[in-house]
N, C-alpha and C positions, 0 to 999 in steps of 0.2 A: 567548532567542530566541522571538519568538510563532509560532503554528500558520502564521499566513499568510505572517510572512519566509520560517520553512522550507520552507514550498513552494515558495514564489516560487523562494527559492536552488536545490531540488534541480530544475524545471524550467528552470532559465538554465544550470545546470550540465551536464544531461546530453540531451546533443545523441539527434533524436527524442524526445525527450517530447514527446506529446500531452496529457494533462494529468494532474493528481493529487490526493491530498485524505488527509484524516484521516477513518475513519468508525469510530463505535463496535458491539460487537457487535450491538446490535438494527438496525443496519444507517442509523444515522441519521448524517449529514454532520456533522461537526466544519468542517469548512471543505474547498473544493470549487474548483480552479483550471484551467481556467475553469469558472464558474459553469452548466455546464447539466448537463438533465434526466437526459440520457443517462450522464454522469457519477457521478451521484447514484442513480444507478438499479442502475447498474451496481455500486456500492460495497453498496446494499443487498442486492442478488440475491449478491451474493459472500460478504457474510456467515455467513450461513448453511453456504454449503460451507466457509469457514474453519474456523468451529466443529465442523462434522461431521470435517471433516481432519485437526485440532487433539485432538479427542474421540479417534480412531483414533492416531494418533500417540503419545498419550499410555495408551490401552490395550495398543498392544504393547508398551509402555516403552521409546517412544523419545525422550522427554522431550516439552517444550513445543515447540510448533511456531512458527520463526521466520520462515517466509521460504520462498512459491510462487510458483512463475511459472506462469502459462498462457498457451501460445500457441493462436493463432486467424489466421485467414489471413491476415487485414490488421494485428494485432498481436498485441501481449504484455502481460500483464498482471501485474504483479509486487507483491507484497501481501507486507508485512512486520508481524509485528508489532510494537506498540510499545510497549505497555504495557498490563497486566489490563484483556481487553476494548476494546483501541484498535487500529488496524490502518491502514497508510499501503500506498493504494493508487498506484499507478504506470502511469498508459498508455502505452506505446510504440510507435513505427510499427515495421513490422517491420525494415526496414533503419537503424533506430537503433541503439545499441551497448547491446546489452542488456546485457553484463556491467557494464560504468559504470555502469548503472543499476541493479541488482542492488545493487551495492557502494555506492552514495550513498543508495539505498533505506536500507540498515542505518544508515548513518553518521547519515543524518538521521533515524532512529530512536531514535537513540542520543543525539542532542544533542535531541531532544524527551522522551527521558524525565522529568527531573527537572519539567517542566510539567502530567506526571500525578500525581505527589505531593503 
């Protein structure tokens, strides 16, 4: 499956998605649905707290870090990761079904792994 069917699919699938994307640790778009700024900007500026999150996580020994949500008034943002230094971001309206999302987040994590190897 390529980067952009599985977005395509986890956006058709889970009701409130606002859009999604693949970004790698330095914060740069692997692919980006829908294609704008704000998106792209947003997955960069997130990077970074991933890695600091990730970084903390992993000094209290609580393994690798999979899988944050933040919420913000108007939505939710759901960042899994996917693979060393990849990370699928997830926008939601707020009254979308976050746990769905949540949960096809992983899944579709999980069927993009083998694309990082």
């Amino acid at each position: 499956m390529s980067f952009d069917e599985a977005i395509s699919r986890l956006l058709e699938d889970c009701p409130g998605a606002l859009g999604a994307g693949i970004i790698d640790a330095d914060g740069i778009p692997v692919v980006v649905k829908p294609s704008t700024a704000g998106l792209e900007l947003l997955g960069a500026e997130l990077a970074s707290v991933l890695g600091d999150v990730g970084n903390a996580a992993r000094e209290l020994q609580h393994g690798s870090l999979q899988q944050i949500s933040i919420y913000a008034e108007k939505a939710v943002v759901v960042l899994t990761t996917v693979a060393a230094g990849y990370f699928l971001v997830l926008i939601m309206d707020r009254d979308g079904l976050i746990g769905k999302g949540r949960f096809l987040s992983r899944l579709t994590g999980v069927r993009l792994q083998p694309e990082f190897i």
